[in-house]
C-alpha positions in Angstrom: 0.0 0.0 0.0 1.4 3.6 -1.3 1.4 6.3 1.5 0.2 9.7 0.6 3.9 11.1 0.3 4.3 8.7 -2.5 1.4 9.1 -4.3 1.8 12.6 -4.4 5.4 12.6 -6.2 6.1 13.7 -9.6 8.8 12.9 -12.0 10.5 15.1 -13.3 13.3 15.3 -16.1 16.7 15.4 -13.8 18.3 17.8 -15.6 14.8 20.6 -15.1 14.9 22.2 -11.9 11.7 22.5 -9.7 10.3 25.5 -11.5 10.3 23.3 -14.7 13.3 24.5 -16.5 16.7 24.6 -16.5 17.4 27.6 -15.1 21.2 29.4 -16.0 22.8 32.2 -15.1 22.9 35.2 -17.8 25.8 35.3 -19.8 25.9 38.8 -21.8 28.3 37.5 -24.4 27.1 34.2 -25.0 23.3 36.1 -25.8 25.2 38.5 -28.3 26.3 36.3 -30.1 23.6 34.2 -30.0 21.5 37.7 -31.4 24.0 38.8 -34.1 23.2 35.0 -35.4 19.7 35.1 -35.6 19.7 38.9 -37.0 22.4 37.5 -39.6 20.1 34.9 -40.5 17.0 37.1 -40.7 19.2 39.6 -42.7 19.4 37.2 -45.6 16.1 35.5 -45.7 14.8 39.7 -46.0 17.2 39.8 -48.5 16.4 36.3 -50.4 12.5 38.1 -50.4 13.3 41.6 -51.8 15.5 40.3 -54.2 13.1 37.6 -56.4 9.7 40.1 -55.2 11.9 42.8 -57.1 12.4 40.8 -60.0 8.6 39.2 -59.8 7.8 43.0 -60.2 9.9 43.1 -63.3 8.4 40.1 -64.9 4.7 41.6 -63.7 5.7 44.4 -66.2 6.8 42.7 -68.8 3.4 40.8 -68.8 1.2 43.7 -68.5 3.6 45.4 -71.5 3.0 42.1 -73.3 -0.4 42.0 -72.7 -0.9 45.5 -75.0 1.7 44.5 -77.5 0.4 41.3 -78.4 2.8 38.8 -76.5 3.0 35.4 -77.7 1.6 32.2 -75.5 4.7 30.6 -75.2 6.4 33.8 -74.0 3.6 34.1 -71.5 4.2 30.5 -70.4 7.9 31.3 -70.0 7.3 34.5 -67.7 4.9 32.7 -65.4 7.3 29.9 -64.6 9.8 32.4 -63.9 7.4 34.0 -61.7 6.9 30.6 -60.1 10.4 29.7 -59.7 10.8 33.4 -57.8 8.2 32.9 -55.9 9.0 30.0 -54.4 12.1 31.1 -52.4 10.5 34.4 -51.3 8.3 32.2 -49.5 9.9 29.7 -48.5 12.3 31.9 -47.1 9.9 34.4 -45.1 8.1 31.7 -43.8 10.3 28.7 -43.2 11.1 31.1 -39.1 7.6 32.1 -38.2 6.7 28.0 -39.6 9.5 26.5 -36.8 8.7 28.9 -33.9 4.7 27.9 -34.2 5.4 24.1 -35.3 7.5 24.0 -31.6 4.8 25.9 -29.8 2.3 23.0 -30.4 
């Protein structure tokens, strides 16, 4: 027979303290670098995205221009996979930290 002490005990993960994390003293260089990382990596995804939206832009021009001037199908086929292919990364890209941050959360 379990006394109430017993019953009452909870397992934790050894290496969590009791307020359920592990819990470490601030270190102001370790977070600085930890921040120039993450603002490096944020940096270049911004840049990936203005980049190919620029040139999507471009291609948007070209289309409506084309659209006046009598553009052939095939060159309209060839601009929308360009479009496509831009797309994709801008996406990709802008989305792939929001996507990790709320796939973790759940």
């Amino acid at each position: 027979m379990e006394s109430k002490s017993e019953s009452k005990r909870i397992n934790r993960d050894p290496y969590q303290g009791p307020i359920g994390y592990k819990a470490l003293p601030y270190d102001p260089k370790g977070t600085r670098g930890e921040a120039i990382k993450s603002r490096n990596e944020y940096y270049s995804r911004i840049l990936v995205a203005v980049f190919a939206t620029m040139n999507i832009m471009w291609i948007a021009i070209a289309q409506y221009a084309g659209y006046f001037m009598g553009m052939e199908r095939g060159h309209k086929n060839i601009l929308n996979i360009a479009e496509f292919v831009l797309a994709t990364p801008t996406l990709f890209s802008s989305v792939v930290g929001y996507f990790f941050v709320e796939l973790g959360s759940v």
